[in-house]
C-alpha positions in Angstrom: 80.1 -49.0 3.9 76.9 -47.5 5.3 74.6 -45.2 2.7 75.4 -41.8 4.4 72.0 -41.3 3.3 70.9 -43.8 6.5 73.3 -41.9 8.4 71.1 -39.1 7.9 68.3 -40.9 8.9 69.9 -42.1 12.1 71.0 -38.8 12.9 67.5 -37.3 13.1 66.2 -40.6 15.0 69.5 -39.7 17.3 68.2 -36.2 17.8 64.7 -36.9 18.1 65.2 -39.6 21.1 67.7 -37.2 22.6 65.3 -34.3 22.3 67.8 -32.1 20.8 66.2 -29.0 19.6 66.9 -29.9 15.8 63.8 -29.4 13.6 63.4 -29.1 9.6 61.3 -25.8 9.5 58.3 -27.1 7.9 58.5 -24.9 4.8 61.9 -26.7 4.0 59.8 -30.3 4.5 57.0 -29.0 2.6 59.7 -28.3 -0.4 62.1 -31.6 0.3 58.4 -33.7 -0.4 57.7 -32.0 -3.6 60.9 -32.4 -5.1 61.0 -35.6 -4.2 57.5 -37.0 -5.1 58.0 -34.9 -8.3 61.5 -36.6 -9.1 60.1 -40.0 -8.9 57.4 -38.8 -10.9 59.1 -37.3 -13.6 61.8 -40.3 -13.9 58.8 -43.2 -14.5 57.2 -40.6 -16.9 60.7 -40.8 -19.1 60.5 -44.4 -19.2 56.6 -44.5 -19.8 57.4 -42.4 -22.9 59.5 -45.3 -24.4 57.0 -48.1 -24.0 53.2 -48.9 -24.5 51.3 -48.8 -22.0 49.2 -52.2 -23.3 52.5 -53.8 -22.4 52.8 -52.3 -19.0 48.8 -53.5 -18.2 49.3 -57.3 -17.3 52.0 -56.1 -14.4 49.3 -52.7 -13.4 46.6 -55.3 -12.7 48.8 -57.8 -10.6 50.4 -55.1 -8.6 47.0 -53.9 -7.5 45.8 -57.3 -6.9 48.5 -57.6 -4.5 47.8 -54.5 -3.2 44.0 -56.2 -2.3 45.3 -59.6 -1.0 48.1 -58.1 1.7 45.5 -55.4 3.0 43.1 -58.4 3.6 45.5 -61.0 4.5 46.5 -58.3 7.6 43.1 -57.7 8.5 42.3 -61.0 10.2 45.6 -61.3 11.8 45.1 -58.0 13.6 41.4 -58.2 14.4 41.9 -62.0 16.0 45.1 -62.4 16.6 46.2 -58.9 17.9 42.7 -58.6 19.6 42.3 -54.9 18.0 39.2 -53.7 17.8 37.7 -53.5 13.8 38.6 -49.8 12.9 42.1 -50.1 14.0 42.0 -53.5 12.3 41.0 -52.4 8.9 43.2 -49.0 9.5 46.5 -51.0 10.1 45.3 -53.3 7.4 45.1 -50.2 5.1 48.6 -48.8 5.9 50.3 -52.1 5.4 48.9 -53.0 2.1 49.4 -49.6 0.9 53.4 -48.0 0.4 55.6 -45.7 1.4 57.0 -43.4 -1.1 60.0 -42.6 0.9 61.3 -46.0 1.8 60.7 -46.7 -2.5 62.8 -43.6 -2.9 65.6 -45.1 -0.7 65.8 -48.5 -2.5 66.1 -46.6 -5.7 69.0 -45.1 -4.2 70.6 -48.2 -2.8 70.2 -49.9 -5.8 71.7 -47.0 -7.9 74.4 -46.8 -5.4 75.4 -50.4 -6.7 74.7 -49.9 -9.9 71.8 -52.5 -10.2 69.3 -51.4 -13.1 65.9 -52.0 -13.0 62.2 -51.4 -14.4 62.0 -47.3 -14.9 58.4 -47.9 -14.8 58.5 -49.0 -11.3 56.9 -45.5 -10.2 54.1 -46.2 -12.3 53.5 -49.2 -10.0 54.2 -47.6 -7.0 51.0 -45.3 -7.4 48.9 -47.9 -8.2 49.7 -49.6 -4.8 48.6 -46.2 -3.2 44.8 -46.6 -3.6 43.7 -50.6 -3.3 44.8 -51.3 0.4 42.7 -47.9 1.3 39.6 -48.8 0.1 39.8 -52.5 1.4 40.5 -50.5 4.5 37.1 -48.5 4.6 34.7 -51.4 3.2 36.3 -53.6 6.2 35.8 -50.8 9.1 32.4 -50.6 8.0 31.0 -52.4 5.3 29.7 -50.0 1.9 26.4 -48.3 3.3 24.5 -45.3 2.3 26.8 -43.5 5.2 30.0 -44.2 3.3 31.4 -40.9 1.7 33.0 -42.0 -1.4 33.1 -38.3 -3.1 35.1 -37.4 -0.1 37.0 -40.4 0.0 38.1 -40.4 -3.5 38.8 -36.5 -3.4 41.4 -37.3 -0.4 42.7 -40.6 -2.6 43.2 -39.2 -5.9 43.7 -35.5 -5.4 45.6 -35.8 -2.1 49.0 -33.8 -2.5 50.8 -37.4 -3.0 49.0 -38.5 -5.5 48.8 -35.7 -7.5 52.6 -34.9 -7.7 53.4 -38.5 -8.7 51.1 -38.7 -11.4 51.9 -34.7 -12.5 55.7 -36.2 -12.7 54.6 -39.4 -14.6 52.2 -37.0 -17.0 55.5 -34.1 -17.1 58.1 -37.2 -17.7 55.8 -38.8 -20.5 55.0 -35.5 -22.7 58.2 -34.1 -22.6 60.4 -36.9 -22.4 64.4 -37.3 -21.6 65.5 -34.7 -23.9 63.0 -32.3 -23.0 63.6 -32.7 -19.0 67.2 -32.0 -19.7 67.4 -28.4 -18.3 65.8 -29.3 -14.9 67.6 -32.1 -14.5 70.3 -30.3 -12.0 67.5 -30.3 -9.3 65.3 -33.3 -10.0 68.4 -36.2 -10.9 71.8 -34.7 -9.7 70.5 -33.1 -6.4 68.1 -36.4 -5.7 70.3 -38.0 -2.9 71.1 -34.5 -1.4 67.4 -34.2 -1.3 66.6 -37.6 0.3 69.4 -37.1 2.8 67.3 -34.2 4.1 63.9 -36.2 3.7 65.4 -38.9 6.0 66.5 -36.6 8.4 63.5 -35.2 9.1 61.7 -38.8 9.2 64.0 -39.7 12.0 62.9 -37.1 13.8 59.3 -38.3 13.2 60.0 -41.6 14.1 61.5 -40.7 17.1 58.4 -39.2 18.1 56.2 -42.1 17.7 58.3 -44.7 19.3 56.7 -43.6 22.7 52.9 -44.7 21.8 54.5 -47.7 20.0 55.9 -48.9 23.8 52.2 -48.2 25.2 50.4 -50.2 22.5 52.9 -53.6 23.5 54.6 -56.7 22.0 52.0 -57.1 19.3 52.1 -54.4 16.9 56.0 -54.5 17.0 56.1 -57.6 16.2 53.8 -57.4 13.2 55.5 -54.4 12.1 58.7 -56.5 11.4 56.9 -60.0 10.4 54.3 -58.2 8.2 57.1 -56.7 5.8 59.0 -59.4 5.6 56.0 -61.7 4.5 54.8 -59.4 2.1 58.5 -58.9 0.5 58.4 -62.3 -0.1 54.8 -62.1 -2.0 56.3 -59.0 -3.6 59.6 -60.5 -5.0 57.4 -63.6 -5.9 55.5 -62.1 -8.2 58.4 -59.7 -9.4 59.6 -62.8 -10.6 56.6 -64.4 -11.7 56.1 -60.9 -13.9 59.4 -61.1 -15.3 61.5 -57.7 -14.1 65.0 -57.8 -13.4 66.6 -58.4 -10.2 66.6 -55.0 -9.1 63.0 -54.6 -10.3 62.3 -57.5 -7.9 63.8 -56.3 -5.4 61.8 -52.8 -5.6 58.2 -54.7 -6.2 59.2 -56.4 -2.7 60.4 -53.3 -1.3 56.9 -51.6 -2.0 55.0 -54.5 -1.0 57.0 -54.7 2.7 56.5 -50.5 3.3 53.7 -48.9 5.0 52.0 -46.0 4.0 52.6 -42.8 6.3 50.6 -40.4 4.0 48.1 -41.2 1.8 46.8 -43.7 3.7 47.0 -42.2 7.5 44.7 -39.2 5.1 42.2 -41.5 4.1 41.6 -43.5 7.0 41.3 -39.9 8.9 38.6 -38.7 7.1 36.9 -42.3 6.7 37.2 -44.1 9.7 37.9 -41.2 12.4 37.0 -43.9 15.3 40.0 -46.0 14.5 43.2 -44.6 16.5 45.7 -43.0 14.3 48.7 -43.5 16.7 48.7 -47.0 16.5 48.6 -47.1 12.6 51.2 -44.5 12.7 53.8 -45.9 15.4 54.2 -49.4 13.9 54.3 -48.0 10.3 56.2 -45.0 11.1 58.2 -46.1 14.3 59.2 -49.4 13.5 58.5 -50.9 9.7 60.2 -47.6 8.1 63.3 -47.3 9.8 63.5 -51.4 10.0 63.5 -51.3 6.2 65.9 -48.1 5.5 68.5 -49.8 7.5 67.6 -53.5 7.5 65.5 -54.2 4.9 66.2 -52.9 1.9 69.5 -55.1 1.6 67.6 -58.1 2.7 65.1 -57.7 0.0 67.8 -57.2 -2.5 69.3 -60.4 -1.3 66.0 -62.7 -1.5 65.5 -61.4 -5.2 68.8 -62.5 -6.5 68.1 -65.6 -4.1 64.9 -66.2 -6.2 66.2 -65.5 -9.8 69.6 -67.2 -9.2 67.1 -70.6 -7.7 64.6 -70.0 -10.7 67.7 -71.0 -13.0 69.0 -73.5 -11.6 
């Protein structure tokens, strides 16, 4: 049975590419993001608060390192391969090592939806994956010079609205912990899938906007906007397994590695490489690697991480 949660999603891409007149107002988005972000937040935060953070560390610092090696592993096969000129190189680079908080939302729900458990700590994990692939993306546009703005580039990093609202729910989850987060819970646990079913709807409608500068930009990008994930979610399970997390932990360390960012990143690169062309970035992240893994990819990543623990025992 399909998630009606990807139905939602279809039925904004639907409406988009039929130019229906269907629109979130952008008050209601603005709200949908919060709660959301601030759900994810607040959930890792719980699970922080039963668990040291020195044991956490050895799986912080191999998450970012991956978060380094797919942004420059991309790099080259854009800039000689795909023929794109650097900035756009180094942009797409940026978005592709970096993640998408939405399509980690929707593997927590699939995987809930099942009833797989998993790391709670994987939000933790997913913020640190924010922030490696954009500054690999601005040293390889143009190199660290005396022109580079790092105050302003570290303002839009760390204090962008993203950012902020994860780490606010991790700091929230961790002080108050499960007992204290019991009152809110009605909005931020039980209403979480109603919530994401209205996040998705309104990300079809974006995609559906961007599939029209992903048809002028040719054969290319689409292409590496389905081969890119699905290289990087076999990095990311890899070294899910290598750290030791459960299946379904695995399967959400692949997830992250095989999204895109669509926020924090596209933010960054604005303000820091303004010559490279945001629509590109945008329509292979937006257009074509998030809805490929909402509806396709998810499962499939699920599937190679009990594929790699069931072969890792024999």
């Amino acid at each position: 049975m399909v998630d009606p949660i990807i139905l939602f999603f279809i039925l904004g891409a639907l409406a988009g590419l039929l130019r229906s007149e269907l629109r979130l107002p952008a008050a209601i988005y603005e709200f949908v993001t919060i709660v959301l972000l601030l759900a994810i937040g607040l959930k890792g935060g719980v699970e922080l608060a039963k668990q040291p953070f020195g044991e956490l560390l050895p799986q912080i610092l191999a998450v970012v390192a991956m978060g380094f090696f797919l942004s420059l592993l991309a790099f080259p096969v854009l800039r000689y391969l795909g023929r794109f000129k650097r900035a756009d190189a180094a942009s797409i680079a940026a978005h592709y090592g970096s993640v998408s908080v939405g399509t980690f939302a929707v593997a927590i729900a699939y995987l809930g939806t099942r009833q797989v458990v998993f790391e709670e700590h994987m939000p933790l994990l997913l913020v640190m994956l924010e922030v490696p692939a954009i500054i690999v993306g601005i040293v390889l546009a143009r190199g660290v010079s005396k022109e580079t703005r790092w105050k302003t580039v570290a303002h839009e990093v760390f204090l962008g609205k993203g950012i902020v609202l994860l780490l606010g729910g991790l700091f929230i989850g961790w002080i108050a912990g499960p007992d204290g987060l019991s009152s809110i819970e009605p909005l931020f646990v039980d209403m979480f899938k109603g919530i994401l079913a209205l996040f998705l709807l309104e990300m079809g409608l974006l995609t559906a906007t961007q599939l029209g500068g992903l048809r002028k930009y040719g054969v290319f990008l689409a292409a590496f906007a389905i081969i890119m994930p699905l290289f990087s979610a076999v990095i990311g399970a890899g070294l899910g397994w290598a750290l030791g997390l459960s299946v379904g932990g695995t399967a959400i360390l692949a997830t992250l590695a095989a999204s895109a960012s669509y926020i924090a990143a596209p933010a960054a690169m604005r303000i820091s490489v303004p010559e490279a062309n945001p629509t590109l970035s945008l329509a292979a992240s937006l257009g074509i690697t998030f809805p490929f893994n909402v509806v396709v990819g998810i499962p499939l990543y699920h599937a190679l991480s009990i594929w790699i623990h069931t072969f890792a025992r024999g």
